[in-house]
N, C-alpha and C positions, 0 to 999 in steps of 0.2 A: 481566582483560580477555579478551571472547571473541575470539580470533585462531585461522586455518586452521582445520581439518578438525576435525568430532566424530566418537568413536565411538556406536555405536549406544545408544539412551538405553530408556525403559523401554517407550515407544508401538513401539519399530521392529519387532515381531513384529506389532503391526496390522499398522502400514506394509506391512510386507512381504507380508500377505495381501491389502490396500487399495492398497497404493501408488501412488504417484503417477506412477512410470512401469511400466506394466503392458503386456509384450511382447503386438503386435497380435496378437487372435484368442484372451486367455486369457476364460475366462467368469468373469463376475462375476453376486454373486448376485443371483437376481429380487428384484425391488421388491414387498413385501409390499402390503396393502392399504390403509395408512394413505394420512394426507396425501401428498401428491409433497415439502411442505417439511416435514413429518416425518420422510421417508424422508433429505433434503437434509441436514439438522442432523446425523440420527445417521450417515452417511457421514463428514461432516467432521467430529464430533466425536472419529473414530477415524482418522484423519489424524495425524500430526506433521510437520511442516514445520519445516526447518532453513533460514532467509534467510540466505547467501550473499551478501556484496557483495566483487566484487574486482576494484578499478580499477584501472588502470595508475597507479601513483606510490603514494599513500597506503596505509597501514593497512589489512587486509579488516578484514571485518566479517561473526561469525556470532551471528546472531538467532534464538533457539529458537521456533517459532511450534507452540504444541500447542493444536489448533483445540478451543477447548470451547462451552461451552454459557451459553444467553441472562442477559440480565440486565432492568431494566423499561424499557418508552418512559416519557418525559415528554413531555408534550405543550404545557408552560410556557415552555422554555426556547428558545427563536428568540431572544429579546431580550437583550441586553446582557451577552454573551459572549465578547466580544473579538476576533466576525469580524472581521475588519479589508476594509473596502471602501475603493474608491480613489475618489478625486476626478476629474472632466474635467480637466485639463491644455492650456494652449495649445500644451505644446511637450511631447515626451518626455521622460519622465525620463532621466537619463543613465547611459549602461548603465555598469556595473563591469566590472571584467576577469576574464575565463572562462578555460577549457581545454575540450578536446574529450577524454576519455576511452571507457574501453570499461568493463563491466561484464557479469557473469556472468547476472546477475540481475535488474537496475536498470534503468531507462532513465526521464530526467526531468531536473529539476536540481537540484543540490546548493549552498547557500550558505554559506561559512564565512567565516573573518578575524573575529570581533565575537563577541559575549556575545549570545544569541536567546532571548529571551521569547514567542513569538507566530509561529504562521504560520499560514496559510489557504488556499483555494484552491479554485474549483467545477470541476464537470467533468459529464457526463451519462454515464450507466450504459451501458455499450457491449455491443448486443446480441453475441456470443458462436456460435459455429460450432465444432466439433470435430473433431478429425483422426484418426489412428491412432490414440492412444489412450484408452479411455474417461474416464479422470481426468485434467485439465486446466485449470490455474486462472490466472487473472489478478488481480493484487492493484493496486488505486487507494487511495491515501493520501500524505496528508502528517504530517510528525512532525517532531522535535527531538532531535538526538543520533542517534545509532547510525549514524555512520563515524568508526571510529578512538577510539570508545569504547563501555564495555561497558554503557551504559543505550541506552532507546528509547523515548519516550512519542510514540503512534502513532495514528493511528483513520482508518476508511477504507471502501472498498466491495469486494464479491468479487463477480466473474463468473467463471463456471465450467461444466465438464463433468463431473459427477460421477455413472460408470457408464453413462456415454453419455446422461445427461440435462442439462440445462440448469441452473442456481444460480444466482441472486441473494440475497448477505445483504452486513450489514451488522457489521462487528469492529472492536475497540479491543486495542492491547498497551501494555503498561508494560514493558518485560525489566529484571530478567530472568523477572518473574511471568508465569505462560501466557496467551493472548488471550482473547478474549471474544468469543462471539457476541452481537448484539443484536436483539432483537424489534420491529427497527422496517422494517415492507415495504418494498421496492425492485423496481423493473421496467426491461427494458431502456426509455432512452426519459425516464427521470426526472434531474431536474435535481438536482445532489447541491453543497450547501457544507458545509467542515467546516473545525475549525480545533484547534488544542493550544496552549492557553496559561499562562503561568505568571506569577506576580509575583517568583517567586526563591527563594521560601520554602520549595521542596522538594513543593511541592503543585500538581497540573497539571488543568487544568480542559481534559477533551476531548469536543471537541461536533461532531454533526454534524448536518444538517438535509436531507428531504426536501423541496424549494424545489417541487414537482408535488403531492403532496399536502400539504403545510404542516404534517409531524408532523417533529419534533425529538427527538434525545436527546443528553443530557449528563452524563458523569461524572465526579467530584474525584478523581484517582488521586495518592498520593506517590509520589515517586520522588529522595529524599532526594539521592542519591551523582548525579545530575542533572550536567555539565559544560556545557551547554547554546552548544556551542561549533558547530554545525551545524543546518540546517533544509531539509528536502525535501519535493520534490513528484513521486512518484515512481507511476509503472508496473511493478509486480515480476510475477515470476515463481518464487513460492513455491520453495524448495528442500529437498529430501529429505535423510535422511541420503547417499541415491543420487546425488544430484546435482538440479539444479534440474528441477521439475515442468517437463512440455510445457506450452504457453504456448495457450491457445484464440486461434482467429481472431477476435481482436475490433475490426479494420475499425483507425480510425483514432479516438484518444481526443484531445479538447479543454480541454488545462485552461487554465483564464481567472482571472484576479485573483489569481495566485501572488502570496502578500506576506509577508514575515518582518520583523518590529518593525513591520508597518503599513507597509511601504516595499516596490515591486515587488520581487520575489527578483533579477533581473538588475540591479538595483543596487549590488548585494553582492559580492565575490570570488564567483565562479559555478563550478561544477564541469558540464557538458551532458555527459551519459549517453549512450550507447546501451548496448543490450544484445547482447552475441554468443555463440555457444557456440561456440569456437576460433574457428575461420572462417567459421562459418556467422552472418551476421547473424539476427537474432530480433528486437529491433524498434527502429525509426529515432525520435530523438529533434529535432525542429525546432528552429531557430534560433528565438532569444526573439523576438516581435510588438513595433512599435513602442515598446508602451505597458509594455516589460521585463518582464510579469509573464502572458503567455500564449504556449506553446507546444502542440505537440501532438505524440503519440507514436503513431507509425504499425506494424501487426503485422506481421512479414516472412517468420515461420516459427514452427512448433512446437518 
C-alpha cells in the first residue's frame, strides 16, 4: 500500500529542472515554434506528479501521477456507458452522514461505507489565472478507490499554467500504472461529463465526454487488486516529490450530478474536503445542494 512520503523516483531530475514549484523569477526555457499544445504536452510529459491525500482521521494516500502521453478519441462512445443521470424527484433525496475534514491536496467529496461500481459527475472547464509561479496545475476528476488504498481508476480534466502559459487537456490513471494524456480538445467554458465504471470483474470502463462539442472518449483499463471501497469527485492539486504543486486561480468550479452506484454521492457515508496547506486555506469545498449530488469548490490561494 502506498502510504507517507516517497523518495525521489526516476522523472525527479526533470522535476527538478521543470518543476512544479519553481522559486519566483527563475527562467524557464523559451517556447519553441511548434504548436502552443505541442509545446503543452511535451512540458507535461516531463512532469512527475506525486498525489498526496492526507485527511485528518483515515489513511493518506500517495498516487504516482507521471504525466505521459496521448492515446485515440472515439467519437462512438457517448451512449450507454454507465453515466448515471438523475431523475426529477418531488422531494430530496436523503442525505447520508458526512464529516468536515482537511486535505493537503483534495477538496470535493469522498463516499465510503459500501462496495462502488460506478461514479460520475459534470463540471465545466474553469478558466485558469497564474500567480508567482510559472507551473501551476489544477486537477478535475472523479475515480474509485485511492484513500486508504493502493489502487485508483481515475479520469478527468487539467487546467493549468505551464511556463507561464495557459493548458487545457484531458487524462485518465489506473495506479499503480502512469496516466495518460488524451487527444480529445477542451476549452475553458466547455461542459465536461465523465464517469469510471466497473461490473466487478477487475475491468473498468472510463469515459469522459465533451457535452460543448459532442466528442467522447472511452477506455477498458484492468485493474485486478481493485477494492472498490471508495468514490470521488474531487479538485486536486497535483503534488511533487516537493510537496503539492501551486494551485492556479481557477475562480470557482461547479460539479453537478455527483453520483456513485447511480445514487447522489451525499447519500452515502460522505467525507467533504477542503484543501489547506498548514493554515493557509487553498480551496473551500461547499456544502452538498439539495438534490445531494452538487457542490462547488471555490480557489482561495496558490
Amino acid at each position: 500500500m502506498l502510504e507517507h512520503a516517497v523518495g525521489p523516483e526516476p522523472g525527479s531530475r526533470e522535476l527538478r529542472e521543470w518543476g512544479a514549484l519553481v522559486p519566483p523569477g527563475t527562467q524557464i526555457p523559451q517556447v519553441d515554434g511548434r504548436h502552443p499544445l505541442a509545446h503543452v504536452r511535451s512540458s507535461l510529459a516531463r512532469l512527475r506528479f506525486v498525489s498526496l491525500l492526507r485527511p485528518v482521521g483515515p489513511l493518506p494516500l500517495i498516487v504516482i501521477i507521471a504525466l505521459a502521453l496521448p492515446a485515440t478519441i472515439s467519437l462512438a462512445v457517448s451512449l450507454g456507458l454507465g453515466v448515471a443521470h438523475s431523475n426529477a424527484a418531488a422531494a430530496p433525496p436523503r442525505l447520508g452522514e458526512g464529516a468536515l475534514e482537511t486535505s493537503s491536496n483534495w477538496a470535493g467529496y469522498v463516499a465510503s461505507h459500501g462496495r462502488f461500481t460506478s461514479v460520475s459527475a459534470s463540471w465545466t472547464v474553469p478558466r485558469v489565472t497564474g500567480g508567482l509561479q510559472p507551473t501551476e496545475v489544477a486537477a478535475l476528476w472523479v475515480g474509485l478507490d485511492g484513500r486508504g488504498t493502493s489502487t485508483l481508476e481515475q479520469i478527468g480534466t487539467i487546467s493549468g499554467m505551464l511556463g507561464g502559459s495557459p493548458a487545457y487537456e484531458v487524462w485518465f490513471e489506473v495506479v499503480p500504472k502512469a496516466p495518460e494524456y488524451v487527444t480529445l480538445p477542451i476549452k475553458p467554458g466547455d461542459s465536461i461529463t465523465a464517469s469510471v465504471t466497473t461490473s466487478g470483474d477487475g475491468q473498468f470502463t472510463l469515459f469522459i465526454r465533451n457535452n460543448t462539442t459532442r466528442i467522447a472518449y472511452s477506455t477498458l483499463q484492468p485493474s485486478p487488486g481493485a477494492e472498490l471501497v471508495t468514490a470521488e469527485v474531487v479538485a486536486e492539486a497535483p503534488a511533487t516529490i516537493s510537496g503539492p504543486a501551486p494551485l492556479p486561480d481557477f475562480g470557482t468550479v461547479r460539479f453537478t450530478n455527483a453520483r456513485a452506484n447511480g445514487r447522489p454521492i451525499g447519500t452515502f457515508t460522505w467525507d467533504h474536503l477542503n484543501m489547506s496547506s498548514g493554515t493557509v486555506p487553498q480551496a473551500d469545498t461547499s456544502v452538498l445542494a439539495r438534490d445531494a449530488g452538487s457542490f462547488s469548490v471555490t480557489w482561495r490561494h496558490e
